[in-house]
KOLFI-424999 format. One record per residue (C-alpha): residue number from 1; residue in one letter; y, x, z negated. Coordinates in Angstrom, 1 decimal. Each point is the difference from the previous one (the first is absolute). Example, Ala and Ser with C-alpha at 12.3 -4.5 7.8 and 13.67 -1.06 7.14 Angstrom:
residues 2
  resi  resn      yy      xx      zz
     1     A    -4.5    12.3    -7.8
     2     S     3.4     1.4     0.7
//
This chain:
residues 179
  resi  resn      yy      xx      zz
     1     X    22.4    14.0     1.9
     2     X     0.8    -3.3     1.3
     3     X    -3.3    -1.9     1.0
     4     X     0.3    -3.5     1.5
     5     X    -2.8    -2.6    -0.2
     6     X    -1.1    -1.2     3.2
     7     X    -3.3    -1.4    -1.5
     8     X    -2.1    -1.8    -2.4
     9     X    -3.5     0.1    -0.4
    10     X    -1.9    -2.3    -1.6
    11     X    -3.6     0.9    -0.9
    12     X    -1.2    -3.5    -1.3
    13     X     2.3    -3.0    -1.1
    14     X    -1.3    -0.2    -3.5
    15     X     3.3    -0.9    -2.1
    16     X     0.1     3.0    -2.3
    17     X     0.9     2.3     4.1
    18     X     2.3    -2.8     1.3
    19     X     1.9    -1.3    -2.8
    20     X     2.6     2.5     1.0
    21     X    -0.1    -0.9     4.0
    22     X     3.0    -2.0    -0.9
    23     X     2.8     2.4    -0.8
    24     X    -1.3     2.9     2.0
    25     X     0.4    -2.2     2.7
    26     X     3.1    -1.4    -1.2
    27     X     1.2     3.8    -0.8
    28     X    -1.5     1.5     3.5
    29     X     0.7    -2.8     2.4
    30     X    -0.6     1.7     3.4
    31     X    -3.7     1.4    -1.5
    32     X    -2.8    -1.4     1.7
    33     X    -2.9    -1.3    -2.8
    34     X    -3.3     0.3     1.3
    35     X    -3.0    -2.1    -1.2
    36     X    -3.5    -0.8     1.7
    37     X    -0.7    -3.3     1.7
    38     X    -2.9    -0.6    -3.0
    39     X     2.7     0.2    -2.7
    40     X     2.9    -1.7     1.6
    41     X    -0.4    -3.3    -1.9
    42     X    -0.2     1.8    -4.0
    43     X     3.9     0.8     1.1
    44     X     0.4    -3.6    -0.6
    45     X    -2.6    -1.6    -2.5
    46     X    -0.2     0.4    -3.2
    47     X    -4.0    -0.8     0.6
    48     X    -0.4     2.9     2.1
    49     X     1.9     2.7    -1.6
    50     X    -1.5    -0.9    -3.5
    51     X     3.3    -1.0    -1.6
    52     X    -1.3    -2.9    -1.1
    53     X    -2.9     1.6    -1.8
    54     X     2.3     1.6    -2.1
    55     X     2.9    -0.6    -2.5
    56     X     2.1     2.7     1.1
    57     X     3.7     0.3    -0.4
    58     X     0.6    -1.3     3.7
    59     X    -2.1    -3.0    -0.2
    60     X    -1.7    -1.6     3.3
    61     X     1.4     2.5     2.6
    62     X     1.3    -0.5     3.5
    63     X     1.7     2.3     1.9
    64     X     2.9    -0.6     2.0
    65     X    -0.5     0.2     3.7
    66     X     0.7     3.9     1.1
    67     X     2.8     0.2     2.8
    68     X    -2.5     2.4     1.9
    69     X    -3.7     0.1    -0.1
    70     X    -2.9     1.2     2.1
    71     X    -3.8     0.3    -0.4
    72     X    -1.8     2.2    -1.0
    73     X    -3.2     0.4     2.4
    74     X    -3.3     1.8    -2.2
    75     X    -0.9     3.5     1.6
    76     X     3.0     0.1     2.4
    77     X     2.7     3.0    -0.3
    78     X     3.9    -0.3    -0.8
    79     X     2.7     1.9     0.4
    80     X     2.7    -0.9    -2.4
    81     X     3.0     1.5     1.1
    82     X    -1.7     3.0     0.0
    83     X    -2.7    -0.1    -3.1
    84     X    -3.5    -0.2     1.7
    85     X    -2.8    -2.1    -1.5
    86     X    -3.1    -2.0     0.6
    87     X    -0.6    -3.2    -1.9
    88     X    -3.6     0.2    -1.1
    89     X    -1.7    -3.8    -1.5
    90     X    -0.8     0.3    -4.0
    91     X    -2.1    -3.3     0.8
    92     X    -0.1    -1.7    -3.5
    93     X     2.8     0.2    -2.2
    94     X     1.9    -2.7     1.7
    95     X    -1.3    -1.8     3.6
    96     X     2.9     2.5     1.5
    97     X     0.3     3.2    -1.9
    98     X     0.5     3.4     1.6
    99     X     0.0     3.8    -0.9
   100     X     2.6     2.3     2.2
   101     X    -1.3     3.4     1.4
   102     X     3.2     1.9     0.3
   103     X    -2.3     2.4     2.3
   104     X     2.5     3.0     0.8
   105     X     1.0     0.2    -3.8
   106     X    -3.8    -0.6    -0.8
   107     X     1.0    -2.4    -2.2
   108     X    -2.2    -2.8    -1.7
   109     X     1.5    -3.5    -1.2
   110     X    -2.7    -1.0    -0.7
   111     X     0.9    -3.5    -1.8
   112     X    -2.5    -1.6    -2.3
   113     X    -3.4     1.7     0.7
   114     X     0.8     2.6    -2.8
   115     X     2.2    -0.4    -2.6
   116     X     1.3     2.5    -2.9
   117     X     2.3     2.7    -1.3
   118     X    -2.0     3.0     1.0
   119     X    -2.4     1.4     1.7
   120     X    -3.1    -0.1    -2.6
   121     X     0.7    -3.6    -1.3
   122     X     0.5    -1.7     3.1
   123     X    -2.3    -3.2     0.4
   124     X    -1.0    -2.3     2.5
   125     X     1.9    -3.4    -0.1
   126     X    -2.4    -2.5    -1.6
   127     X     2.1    -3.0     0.6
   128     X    -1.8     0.4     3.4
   129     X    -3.4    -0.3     0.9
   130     X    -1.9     3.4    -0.9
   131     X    -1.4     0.0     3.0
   132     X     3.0    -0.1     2.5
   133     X     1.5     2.7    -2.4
   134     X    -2.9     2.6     0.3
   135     X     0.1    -0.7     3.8
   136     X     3.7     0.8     0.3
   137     X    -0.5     3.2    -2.8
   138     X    -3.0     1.3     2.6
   139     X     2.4    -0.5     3.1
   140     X     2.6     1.5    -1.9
   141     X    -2.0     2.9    -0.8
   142     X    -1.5     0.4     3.3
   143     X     2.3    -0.1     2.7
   144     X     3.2     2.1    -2.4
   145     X     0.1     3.5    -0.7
   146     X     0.6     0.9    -3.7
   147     X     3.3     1.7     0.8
   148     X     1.2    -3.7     0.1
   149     X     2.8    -1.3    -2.2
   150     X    -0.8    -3.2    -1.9
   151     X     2.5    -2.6    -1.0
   152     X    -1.6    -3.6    -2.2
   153     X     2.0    -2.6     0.5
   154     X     0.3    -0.3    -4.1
   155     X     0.8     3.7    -0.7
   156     X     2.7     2.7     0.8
   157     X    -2.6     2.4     0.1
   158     X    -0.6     3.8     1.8
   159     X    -3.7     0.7     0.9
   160     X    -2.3     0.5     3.1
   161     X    -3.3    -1.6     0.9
   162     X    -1.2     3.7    -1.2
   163     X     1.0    -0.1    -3.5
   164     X    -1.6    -3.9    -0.1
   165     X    -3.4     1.6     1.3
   166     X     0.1     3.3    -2.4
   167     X     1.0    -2.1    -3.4
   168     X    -0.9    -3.9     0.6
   169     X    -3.6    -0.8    -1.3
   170     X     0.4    -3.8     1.7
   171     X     1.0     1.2     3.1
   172     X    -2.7     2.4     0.4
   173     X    -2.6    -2.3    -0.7
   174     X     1.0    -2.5     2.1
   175     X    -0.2     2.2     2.9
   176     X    -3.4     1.5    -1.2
   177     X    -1.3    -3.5     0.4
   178     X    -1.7    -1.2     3.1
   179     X     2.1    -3.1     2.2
//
């Protein structure tokens, strides 16, 4: 099957989910790349996209200007030739980041709020505030059926928001608690 990439989605601008931007754009010149308005700048400082923080093998990152771009507009729907989805604010993880409700296909993305291999050890991300994270978990949670596929950014994983309820101890706590 030949699949052609009209599209890249970029959930937050931290380095370690752009530091590739470069030759997927490079290699898929035609494909749009698709940021919010709030992360725009950590495509281009080092500051911003934590780089700098870090001794990594790329050093300070900046990306090279994409030949196409468009914003990404919180709790508005896409169509991307053909592939539906919502883009839903994670608030927290970066000024800008996003999860993607691929709602025909009810799939998850669900970005940084949750990360982990399965279903049982996934945890919150505490490089954000706990807070923020319990209040995206709850939404999560409350408006998503447990049929729903989930994808964490950090993990090639296969569960749904069911198994995360029946096996994760966190998770159900968190949503025990009162807001």
């Amino acid at each position: 099957m030949n699949l052609e990439v009209v599209g890249i989605i970029i959930t937050h601008t931290h380095f370690d989910h752009i530091v590739g931007l470069g030759d997927l754009t490079k290699s898929y010149p035609e494909a749009t790349v698709y940021v919010t308005l709030d992360d725009l700048p950590g495509l281009f400082s080092p500051v911003l996209n934590l780089s700098e923080m870090f001794d990594t093998s790329v050093g300070s990152y900046v990306c090279e200007q994409p030949k196409k771009m468009k914003a990404l507009f919180y709790d508005n729907d896409y169509d991307l030739d053909g592939i539906k989805f919502r883009v839903l604010p994670e608030r927290g993880h970066s000024k800008g980041s996003v999860m993607l409700d691929f709602y025909e296909d009810e799939i998850i993305f669900i970005g940084e709020i949750l990360q982990g291999d399965r279903a049982d050890r996934v945890v919150p991300n505490l490089s954000d505030t706990l807070n923020i994270i319990e209040d995206n978990i709850r939404m999560i949670f409350k408006n998503y059926k447990s049929s729903y596929r989930v994808f964490p950014s950090h993990f090639e994983v296969d569960f749904s928001l069911g198994d995360i309820i029946k096996y994760n101890i966190r998770v159900q706590r968190i949503l025990a608690m009162k807001n």
